[in-house]
N, C-alpha and C positions, 0 to 999 in steps of 0.2 A: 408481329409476335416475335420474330427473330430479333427487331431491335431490341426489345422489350428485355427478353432473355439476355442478349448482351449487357441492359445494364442494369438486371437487375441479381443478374449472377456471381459480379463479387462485390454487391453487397452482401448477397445470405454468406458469403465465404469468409466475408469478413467477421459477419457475426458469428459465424460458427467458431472461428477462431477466437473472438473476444469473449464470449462465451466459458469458454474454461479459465481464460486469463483473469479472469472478474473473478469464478470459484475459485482460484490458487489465491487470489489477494483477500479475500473474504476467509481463506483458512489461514492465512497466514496471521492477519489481526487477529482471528479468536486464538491462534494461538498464543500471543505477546500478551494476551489480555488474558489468559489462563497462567502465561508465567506470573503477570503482577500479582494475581490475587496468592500465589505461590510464594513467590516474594516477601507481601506482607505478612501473610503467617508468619516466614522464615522469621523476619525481623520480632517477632512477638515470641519469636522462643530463644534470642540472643537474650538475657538477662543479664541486669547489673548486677553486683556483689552487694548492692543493699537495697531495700525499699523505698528510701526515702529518695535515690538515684532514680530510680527506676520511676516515681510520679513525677519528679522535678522535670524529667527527658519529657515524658508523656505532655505535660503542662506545656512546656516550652516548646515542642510539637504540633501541639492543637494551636496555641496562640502564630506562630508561623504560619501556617496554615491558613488561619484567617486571615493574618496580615497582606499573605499573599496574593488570595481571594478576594481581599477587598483592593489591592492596588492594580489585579486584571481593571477587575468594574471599574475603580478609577480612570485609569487609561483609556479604558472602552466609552465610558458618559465625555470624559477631556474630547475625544476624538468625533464623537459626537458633538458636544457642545464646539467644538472646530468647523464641521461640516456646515451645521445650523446657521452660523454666523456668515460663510461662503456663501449657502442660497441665500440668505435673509438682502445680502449686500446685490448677487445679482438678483433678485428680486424689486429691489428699491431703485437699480438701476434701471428697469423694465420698466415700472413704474409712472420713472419718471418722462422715459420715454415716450410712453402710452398718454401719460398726461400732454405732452407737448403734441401729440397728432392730434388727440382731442381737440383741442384748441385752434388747431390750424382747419380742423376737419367744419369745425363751428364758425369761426371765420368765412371760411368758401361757402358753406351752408347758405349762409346770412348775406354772401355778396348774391348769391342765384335766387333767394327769396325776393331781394328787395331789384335784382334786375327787372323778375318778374311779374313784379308790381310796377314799375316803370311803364312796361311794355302791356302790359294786362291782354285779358283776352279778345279785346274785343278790335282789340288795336294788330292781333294776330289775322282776325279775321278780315279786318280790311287789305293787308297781304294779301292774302291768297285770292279774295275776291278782285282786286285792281289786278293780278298777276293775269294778260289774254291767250300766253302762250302753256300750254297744256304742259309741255316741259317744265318751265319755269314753277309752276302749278306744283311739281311735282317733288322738283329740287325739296320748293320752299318746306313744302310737308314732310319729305325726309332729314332737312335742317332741324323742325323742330318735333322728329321721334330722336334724333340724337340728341337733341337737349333734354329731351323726358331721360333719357335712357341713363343721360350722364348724371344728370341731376338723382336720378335711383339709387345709381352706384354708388354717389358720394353719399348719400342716408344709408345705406346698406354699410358701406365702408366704418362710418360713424357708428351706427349701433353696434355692431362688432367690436369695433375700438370700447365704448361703453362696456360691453359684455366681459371683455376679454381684460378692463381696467378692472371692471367689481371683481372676478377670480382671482387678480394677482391681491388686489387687497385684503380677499377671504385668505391667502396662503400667505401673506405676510402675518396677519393676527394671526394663524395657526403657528408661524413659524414661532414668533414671540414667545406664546404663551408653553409650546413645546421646551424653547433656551432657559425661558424661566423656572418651568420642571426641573429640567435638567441638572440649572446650577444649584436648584435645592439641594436634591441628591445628591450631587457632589460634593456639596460641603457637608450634609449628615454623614457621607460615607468618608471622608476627609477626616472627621471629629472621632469618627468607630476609629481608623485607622490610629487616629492617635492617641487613643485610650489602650490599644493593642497596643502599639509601638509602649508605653507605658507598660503595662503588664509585664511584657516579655521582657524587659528592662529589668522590673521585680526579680521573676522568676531567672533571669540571667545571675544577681544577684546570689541567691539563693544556691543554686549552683557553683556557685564558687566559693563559698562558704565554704562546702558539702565537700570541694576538693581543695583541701587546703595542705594536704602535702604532695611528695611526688611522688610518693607509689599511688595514690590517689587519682593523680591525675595522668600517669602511668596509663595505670588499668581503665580510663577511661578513655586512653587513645588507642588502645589494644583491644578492648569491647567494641568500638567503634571502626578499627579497621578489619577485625574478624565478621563484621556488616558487611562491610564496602566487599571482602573478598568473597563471600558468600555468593552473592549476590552477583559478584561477577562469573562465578564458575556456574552458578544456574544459570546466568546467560548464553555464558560459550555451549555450555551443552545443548540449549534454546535451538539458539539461531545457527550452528553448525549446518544444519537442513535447512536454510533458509537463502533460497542463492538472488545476490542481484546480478540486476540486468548487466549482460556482457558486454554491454556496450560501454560500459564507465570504464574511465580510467582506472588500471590498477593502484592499490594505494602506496605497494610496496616501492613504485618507479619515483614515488612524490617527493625524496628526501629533500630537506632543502626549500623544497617549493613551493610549500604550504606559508597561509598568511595565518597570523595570530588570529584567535579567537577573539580577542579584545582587546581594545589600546588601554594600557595601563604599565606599571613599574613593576617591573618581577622582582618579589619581594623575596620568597624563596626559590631554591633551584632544585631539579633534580638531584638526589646522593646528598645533599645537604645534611645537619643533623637534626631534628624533632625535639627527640628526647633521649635520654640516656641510650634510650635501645631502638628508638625508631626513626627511619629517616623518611626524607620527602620522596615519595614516589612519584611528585610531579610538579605543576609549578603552581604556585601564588602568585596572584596577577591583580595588585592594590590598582583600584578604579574606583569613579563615583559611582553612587547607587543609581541605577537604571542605564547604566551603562550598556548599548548593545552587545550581545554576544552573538558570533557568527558559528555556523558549522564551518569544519576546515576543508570539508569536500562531500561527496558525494556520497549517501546512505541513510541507513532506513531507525527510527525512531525508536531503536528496545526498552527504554525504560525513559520516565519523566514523569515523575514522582518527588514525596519526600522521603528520604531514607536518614536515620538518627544518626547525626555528626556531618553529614553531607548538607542536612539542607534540600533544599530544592535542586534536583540532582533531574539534568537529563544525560543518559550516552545514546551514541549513534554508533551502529555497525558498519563497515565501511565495504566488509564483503575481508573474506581472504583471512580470519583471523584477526582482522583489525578493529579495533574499539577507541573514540574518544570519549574525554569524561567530561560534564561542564557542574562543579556545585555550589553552592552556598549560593545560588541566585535567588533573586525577586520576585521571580515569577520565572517560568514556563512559558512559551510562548506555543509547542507543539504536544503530540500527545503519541501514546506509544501505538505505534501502526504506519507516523508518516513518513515519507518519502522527505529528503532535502535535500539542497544543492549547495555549492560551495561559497559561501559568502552569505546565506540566507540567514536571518536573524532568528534567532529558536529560545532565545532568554533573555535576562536583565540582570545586569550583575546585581548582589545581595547581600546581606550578610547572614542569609539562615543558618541552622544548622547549628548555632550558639554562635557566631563569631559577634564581637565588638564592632568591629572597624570593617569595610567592604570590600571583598576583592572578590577573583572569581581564582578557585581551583580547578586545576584544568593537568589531563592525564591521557597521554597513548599510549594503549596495550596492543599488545601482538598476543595470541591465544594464551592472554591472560595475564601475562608477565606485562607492568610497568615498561615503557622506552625511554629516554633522555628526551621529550621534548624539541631541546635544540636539536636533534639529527634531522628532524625534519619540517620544522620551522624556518622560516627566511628571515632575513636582519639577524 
């Protein structure tokens, strides 16, 4: 009982502790996920100065969104139809395996059958009969239960082999016919994707029409950064109460030593100019499309979402008033609640959000205010 107790007493202690820590992460997601829906409203009560703005965003919105949705599932069927092809190969290589014991197993089969037709039985019996020594007698008889016994094994061995070849052949046809699904799918969802990519072309179109001078497109970078800022000050408010673990490195010690989000050409810089009245708050960063995007360190998921003019917009809180930004990506890779690490991949460069050409926009804030990037980037 005393053992017993010993170990089964920091287990319950353990539980008892992991117990609340599960409640605090289960409040802490419902609460990120009360921000977003918080969020969305917000953004449905920024409006543009016309109508016709304001469905053109919408349109161009939803078709991204698809776009996006269908390049996850792309991804996801690709990386399956990857997998499939891996078992199918060791499979075949099992196979072929299985087929050569076979053969060898049928072989020795066929040499013990026809030994023992050679020797027949009656030619056993004269053995043991001539044998006068009761010994001898005895050997002989245990000589031939080890020839019964081995002669079993190798038919037991064989049928196995048999059994164990028809499975792998039932799971190569499954495998097949699963890759051939698969690469359906992929090309129908391949075809959607490019009927979207299409659309959103139109409707990109259409929008630039709509903005054809520059207080036009002025007030369309001004609607769209009174978004971005919105949305970052319901954060800070957010996640103020929301502490990480003390164990991570502080972010503020990092200057300097953080690695790029993504390899690409810094197209713009910090303090740069925009537009007549607005400048870069952070950096453009020209890359191909699916280009990975990494977190710059350590922290927890607050938004990953689309928001209008971002795009496919994740940030991470880094703890301490610290925020990065990652937009106009391809996709999402994480959702608002997770936990990352420094280097972990959480996106796909993009070009949502309207842009032409792909890059990823990428931005550190300290309680709320924009940083210069380079202060604490390496290279």
């Amino acid at each position: 009982m005393t053992f017993l107790c010993g170990r089964l007493l920091p287990l319950l202690l353990a539980a008892l502790l992991f117990e609340p820590c599960l409640a605090d992460e289960q409040r802490e997601r419902e609460k990120l996920r009360q921000l977003s829906d918080k969020i969305k409203q917000l953004q449905q009560g920024i409006k543009h100065s016309s109508a016709e703005l304001q469905t053109l965003n919408g349109q161009l919105q939803k078709n991204e969104l698809r776009i996006s949705s269908l390049q996850r599932e792309i991804d996801g069927v690709t990386k399956s139809v990857g997998q499939l092809n891996h078992e199918l190969q060791g499979l075949s290589a099992r196979n072929e395996r299985l087929s050569a014991a076979r053969q060898q197993q049928e072989k020795a089969i066929a040499a013990e059958i026809n030994a023992n037709y050679r020797l027949g039985r009656e030619q056993t019996l004269k053995l043991l009969l001539n044998q006068e020594d009761p010994e001898k007698v005895s050997r002989v008889m245990k000589y031939h239960d080890y020839f019964l016994q081995a002669r079993a094994a190798k038919l037991s061995a064989y049928f196995d082999t048999l059994r164990e070849l028809r499975q792998v052949e039932t799971d190569i046809r499954a495998k097949k016919q699963r890759l051939l699904d698969n690469r359906t799918r992929l090309s129908q969802q391949k075809d959607a994707l490019l009927a979207g990519q299409k659309k959103r072309q139109q409707v990109l179109g259409e929008l630039r029409q709509s903005l054809q001078t520059d207080d036009q497109r002025l007030n369309q970078l001004l609607v769209e950064r009174k978004r971005l800022e919105s949305v970052i000050e319901q954060l800070e408010q957010a996640t103020s109460s929301i502490n990480l673990p003390s164990s991570l490195q502080p972010f503020a010690k990092l200057k300097g030593k953080l690695d790029w989000p993504t390899r690409g050409k810094l197209e713009k810089r910090f303090g740069s100019r925009r537009n007549t009245r607005i400048k870069w708050n952070g950096w453009l960063i020209a890359a191909p499309e699916g280009t990975m995007v990494k977190a710059i360190h350590h922290g927890r998921v607050v938004f990953a979402d689309y928001l209008r003019g971002q795009g496919m917009l994740i940030i991470v809180d880094h703890g301490d008033g610290y925020m990065s930004l990652y937009a106009h990506n391809q996709v999402v890779l994480k959702e608002t609640g997770d936990w990352v690490q420094p280097g972990e991949v959480i996106a796909k460069v993009g070009n949502t959000g309207g842009r032409q050409d792909t890059a990823l926009y990428f931005e550190i804030r300290h309680k709320g205010r924009p940083t210069n990037p380079r202060n604490w980037l390496r290279g």
